[in-house]
C-alpha positions in Angstrom: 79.5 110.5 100.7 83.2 110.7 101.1 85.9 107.8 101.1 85.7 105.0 103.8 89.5 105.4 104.8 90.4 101.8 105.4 93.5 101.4 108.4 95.5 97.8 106.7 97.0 96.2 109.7 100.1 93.9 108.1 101.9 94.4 104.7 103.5 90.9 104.5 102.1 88.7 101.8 98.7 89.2 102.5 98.4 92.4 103.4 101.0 93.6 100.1 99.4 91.4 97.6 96.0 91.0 98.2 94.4 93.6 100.4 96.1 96.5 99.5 95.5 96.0 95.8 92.4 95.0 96.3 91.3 97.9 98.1 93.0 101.0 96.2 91.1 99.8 93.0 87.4 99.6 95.5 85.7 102.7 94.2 84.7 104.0 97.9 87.2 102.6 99.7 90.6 104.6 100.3 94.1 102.8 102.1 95.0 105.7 104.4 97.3 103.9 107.0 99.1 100.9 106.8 100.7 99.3 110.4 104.0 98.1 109.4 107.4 98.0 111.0 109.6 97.4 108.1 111.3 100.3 106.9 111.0 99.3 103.3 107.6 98.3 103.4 107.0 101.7 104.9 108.2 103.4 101.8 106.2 101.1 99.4 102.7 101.9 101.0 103.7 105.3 100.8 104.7 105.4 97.1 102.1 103.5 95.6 99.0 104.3 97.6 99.5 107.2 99.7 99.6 106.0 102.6 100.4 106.9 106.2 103.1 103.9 107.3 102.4 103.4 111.1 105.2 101.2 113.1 102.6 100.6 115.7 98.7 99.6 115.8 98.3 102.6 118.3 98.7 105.0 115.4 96.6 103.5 113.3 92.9 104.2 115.5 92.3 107.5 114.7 93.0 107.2 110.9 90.5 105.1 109.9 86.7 104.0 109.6 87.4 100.2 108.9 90.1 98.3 110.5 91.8 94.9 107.8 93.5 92.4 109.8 96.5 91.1 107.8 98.8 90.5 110.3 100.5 87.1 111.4 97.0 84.5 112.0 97.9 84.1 116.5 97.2 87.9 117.0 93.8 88.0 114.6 91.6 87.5 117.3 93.2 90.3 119.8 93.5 93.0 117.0 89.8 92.2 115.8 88.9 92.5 119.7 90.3 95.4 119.8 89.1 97.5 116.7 85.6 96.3 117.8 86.1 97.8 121.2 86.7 101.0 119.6 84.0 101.0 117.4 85.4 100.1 114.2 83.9 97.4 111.5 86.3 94.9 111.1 88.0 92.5 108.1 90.0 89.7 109.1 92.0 87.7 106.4 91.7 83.9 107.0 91.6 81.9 109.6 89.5 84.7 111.7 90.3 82.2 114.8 92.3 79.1 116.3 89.0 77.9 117.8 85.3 78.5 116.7 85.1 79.5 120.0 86.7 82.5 119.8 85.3 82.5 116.6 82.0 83.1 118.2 83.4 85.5 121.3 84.3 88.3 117.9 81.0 87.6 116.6 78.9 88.0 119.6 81.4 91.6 120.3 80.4 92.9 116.7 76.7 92.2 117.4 76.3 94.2 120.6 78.6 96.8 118.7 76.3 96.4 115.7 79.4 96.8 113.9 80.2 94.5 110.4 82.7 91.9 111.0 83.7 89.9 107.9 86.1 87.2 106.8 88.3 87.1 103.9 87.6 84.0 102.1 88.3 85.2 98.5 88.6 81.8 97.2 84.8 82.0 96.8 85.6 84.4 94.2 88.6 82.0 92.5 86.9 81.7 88.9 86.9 77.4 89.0 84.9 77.6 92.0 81.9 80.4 90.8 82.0 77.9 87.4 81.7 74.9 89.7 78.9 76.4 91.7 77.4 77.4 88.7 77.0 74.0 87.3 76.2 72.3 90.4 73.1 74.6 90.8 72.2 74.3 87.3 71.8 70.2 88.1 74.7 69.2 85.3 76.2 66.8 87.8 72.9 65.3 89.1 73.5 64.7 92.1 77.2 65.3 93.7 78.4 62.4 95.2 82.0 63.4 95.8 83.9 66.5 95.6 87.7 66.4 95.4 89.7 69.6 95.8 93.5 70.1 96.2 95.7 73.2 96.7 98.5 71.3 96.0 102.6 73.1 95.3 106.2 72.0 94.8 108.2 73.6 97.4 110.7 70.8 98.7 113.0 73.8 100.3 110.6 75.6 103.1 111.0 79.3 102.8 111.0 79.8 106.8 109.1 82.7 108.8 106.2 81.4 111.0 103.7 79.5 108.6 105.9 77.1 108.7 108.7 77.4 111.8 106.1 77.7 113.9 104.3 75.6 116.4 100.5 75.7 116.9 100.8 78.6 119.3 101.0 80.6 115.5 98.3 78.9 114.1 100.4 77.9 111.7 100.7 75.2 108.3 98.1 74.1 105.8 95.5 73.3 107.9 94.8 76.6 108.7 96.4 78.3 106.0 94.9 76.2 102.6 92.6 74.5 104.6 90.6 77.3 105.3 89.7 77.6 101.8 89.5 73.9 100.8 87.1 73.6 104.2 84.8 76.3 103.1 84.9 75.7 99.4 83.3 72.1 100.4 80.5 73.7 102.7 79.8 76.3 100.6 79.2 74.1 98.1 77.6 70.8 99.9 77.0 72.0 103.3 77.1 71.0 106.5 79.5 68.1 107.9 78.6 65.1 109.7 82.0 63.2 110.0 85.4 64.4 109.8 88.5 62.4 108.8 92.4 63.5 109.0 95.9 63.1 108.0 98.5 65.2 108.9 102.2 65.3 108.5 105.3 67.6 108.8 107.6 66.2 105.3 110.1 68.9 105.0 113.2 69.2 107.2 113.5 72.5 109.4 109.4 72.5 109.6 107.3 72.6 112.7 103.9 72.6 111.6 102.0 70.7 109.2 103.0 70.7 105.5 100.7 67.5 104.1 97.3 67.1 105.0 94.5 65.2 104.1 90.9 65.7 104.7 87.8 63.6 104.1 84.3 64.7 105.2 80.9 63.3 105.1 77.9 65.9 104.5 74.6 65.7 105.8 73.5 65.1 102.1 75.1 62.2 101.7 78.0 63.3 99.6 81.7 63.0 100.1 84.4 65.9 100.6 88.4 64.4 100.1 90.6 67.6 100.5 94.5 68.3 99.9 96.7 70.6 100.9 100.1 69.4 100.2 104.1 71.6 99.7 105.8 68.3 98.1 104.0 67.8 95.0 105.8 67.3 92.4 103.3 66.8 89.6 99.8 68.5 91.0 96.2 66.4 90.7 93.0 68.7 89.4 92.4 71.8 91.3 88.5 70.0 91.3 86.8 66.4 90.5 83.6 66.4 91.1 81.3 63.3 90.1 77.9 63.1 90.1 75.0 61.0 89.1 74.6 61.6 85.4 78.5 63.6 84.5 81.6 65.1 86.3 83.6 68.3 86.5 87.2 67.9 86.1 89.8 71.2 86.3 93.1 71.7 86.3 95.7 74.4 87.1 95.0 77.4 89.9 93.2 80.5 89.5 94.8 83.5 88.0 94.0 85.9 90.1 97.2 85.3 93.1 99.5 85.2 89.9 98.4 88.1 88.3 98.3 90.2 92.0 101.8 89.2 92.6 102.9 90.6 89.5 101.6 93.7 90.2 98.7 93.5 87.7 96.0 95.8 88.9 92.7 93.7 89.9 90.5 96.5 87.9 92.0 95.9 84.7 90.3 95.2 82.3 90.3 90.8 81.6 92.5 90.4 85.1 90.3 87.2 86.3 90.1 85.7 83.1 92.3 82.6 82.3 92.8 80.8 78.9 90.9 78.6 77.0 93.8 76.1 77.8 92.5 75.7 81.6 89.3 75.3 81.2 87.3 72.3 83.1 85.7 69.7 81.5 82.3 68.7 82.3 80.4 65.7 81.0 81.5 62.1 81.1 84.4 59.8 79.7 82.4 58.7 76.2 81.0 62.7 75.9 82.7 65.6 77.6 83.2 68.9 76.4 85.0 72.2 77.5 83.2 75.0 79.7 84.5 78.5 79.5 85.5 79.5 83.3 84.0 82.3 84.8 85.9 85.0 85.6 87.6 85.4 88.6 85.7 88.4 91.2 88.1 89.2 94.2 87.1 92.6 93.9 83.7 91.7 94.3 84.7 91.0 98.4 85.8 94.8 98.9 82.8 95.7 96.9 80.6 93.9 99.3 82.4 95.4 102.1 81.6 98.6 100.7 78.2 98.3 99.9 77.8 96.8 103.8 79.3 100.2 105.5 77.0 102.2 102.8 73.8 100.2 102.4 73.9 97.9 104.9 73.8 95.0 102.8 74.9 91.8 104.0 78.8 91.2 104.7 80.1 89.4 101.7 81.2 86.7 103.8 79.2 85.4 107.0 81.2 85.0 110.3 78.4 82.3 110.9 80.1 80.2 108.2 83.0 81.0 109.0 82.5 79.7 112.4 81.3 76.5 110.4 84.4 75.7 108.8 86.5 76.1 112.2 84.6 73.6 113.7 86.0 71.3 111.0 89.1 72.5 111.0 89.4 72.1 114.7 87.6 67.6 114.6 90.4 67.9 111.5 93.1 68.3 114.1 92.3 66.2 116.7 91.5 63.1 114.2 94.8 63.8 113.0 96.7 63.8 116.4 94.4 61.2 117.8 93.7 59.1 114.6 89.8 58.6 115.0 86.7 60.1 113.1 85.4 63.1 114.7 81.5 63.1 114.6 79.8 66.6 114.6 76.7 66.9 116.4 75.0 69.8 116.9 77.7 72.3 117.0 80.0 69.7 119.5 82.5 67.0 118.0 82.5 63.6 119.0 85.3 61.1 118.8 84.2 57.6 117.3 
């Protein structure tokens, strides 16, 4: 069978340093048109992957089987919309909506299309997190009584464009942005949510949207999920503690794989997820703990699932069902922020206690 060509919509950060990568090393999978409007950007697409630059999303329709949303988060939902419309499977980088609402309305759309719609939630592929799931189903932990996750950085001088100038009309700061992934990481790995606790502030001058956030949720199973996602921290906590009944997991340090992409370092190369003995977590407890090798990290293995779901018809590599999961979070996170309550979750509808 011949290439899927893949249309990239957006070559800003995500789009140039994650997706395109990501897809030219997908045996399968072929970048023939990016939709940029920088000139520059233009010739980079062109020059490394052989692409068609496109200044508009109307040129992108007929020059592609599967449409990757990678532009700014507020138009994800429209451009998803419509490449569903027109009959094209769809992946949408993260958040895939402001609202699990609309969340659903692109879900229900792909099902009568019976077309794939997935969500690009590569931190389930970060390497900490497949060793943490690892040991957690293995029993190591007992049982997990807390989990405590930060994505936490040290950027006192904001670097501007809409992440962070912004209001919420861009769907915009850490909530949505690191949040995404610390939400999912936690329901991934404890499921779902009963009670939802947050704090949310704007610290840095010349910022509109929210740069230090706090969230604290209570699972069904009776375990506890504290969440960071912070741009003024000067010295970083553990990327993971996670105690347990009978030992903990402690790690430190981020995942390779963003570093390594940014450099340019090709994600098929051979040891490209695999970080130094150095990082590795600690599992055990205070009187007998001992190092355990992380796994290495699998971005690829998203593109590789969205491959095998055009081809075989395998499951997406990421559900949109679970993604609608963690935006119902995301969304009691916000208002017990900007009302400063606990949100209860009940059935799919949040409640303010």
């Amino acid at each position: 069978m011949s290439e899927i060509e893949v249309g990239l919509v957006g070559y800003g950060t995500a789009g140039a340093y994650f997706h395109a990568p990501l897809i030219h090393a997908t045996p399968g999978l072929r970048l023939s048109a990016v939709v940029t409007g920088n000139p520059a950007r233009a010739d980079e697409v062109a020059a490394r992957y052989g692409a068609v630059p496109v200044p508009e999303l109307a040129g992108l329709w007929d020059r592609c089987d599967l449409v990757v949303v990678a532009s700014p988060n507020k138009t994800h939902v429209s451009v998803a919309t419509e490449a569903l419309t027109r009959g094209k499977p769809v992946v949408v980088d993260k958040p895939l909506a402001r609202t699990a609402e609309e969340a659903r309305e692109l879900v229900r759309l792909a099902a009568e299309r019976d077309l794939m719609l997935t969500v690009f939630q590569n931190r389930r592929w970060d390497g900490d997190f497949r060793t943490l799931s690892r040991l957690t189903a293995e029993g190591r932990f007992g049982e997990v009584l807390r989990l405590e996750s930060r994505f936490e950085r040290w950027r006192p001088v904001p670097k501007g464009g809409w992440r962070e100038a912004g209001g919420p009309e861009e769907v915009g700061g850490l909530l949505y942005d690191l949040g995404s992934h610390l939400v999912d990481q936690a329901l991934q790995l404890l499921g779902p949510v009963r009670d939802v606790y947050a704090e949310s502030d704007i610290r840095r001058e010349g910022v509109a949207a929210d740069d230090d956030t706090f969230i604290a949720l209570s699972h069904v199973s009776g375990a506890r999920s504290h969440l960071w996602a912070g741009a003024l921290a000067a010295q970083g906590g553990p990327r993971f503690r996670v105690l347990g009944s009978r030992g903990a997991y402690v790690k430190y340090g981020m995942d390779v794989q963003e570093e390594r992409l940014r450099a340019g370092i090709s994600p098929d190369s051979p040891g490209f997820g695999e970080e130094s003995e150095t990082m590795w977590g600690l599992v055990g407890t205070e009187d007998d703990k001992t190092a355990v090798r992380t796994e290495a990290g699998a971005y690829l293995d998203f593109y590789r699932g969205v491959e095998s779901c055009l081809r075989a018809g395998t499951p997406p590599p990421v559900s949109p069902g679970s993604v609608i999961d963690a935006l119902t979070v995301i969304e009691a996170a916000r208002r017990s922020a900007a009302e400063r309550v606990v949100v209860r979750l009940q059935q799919g509808a949040a409640e303010r206690t």
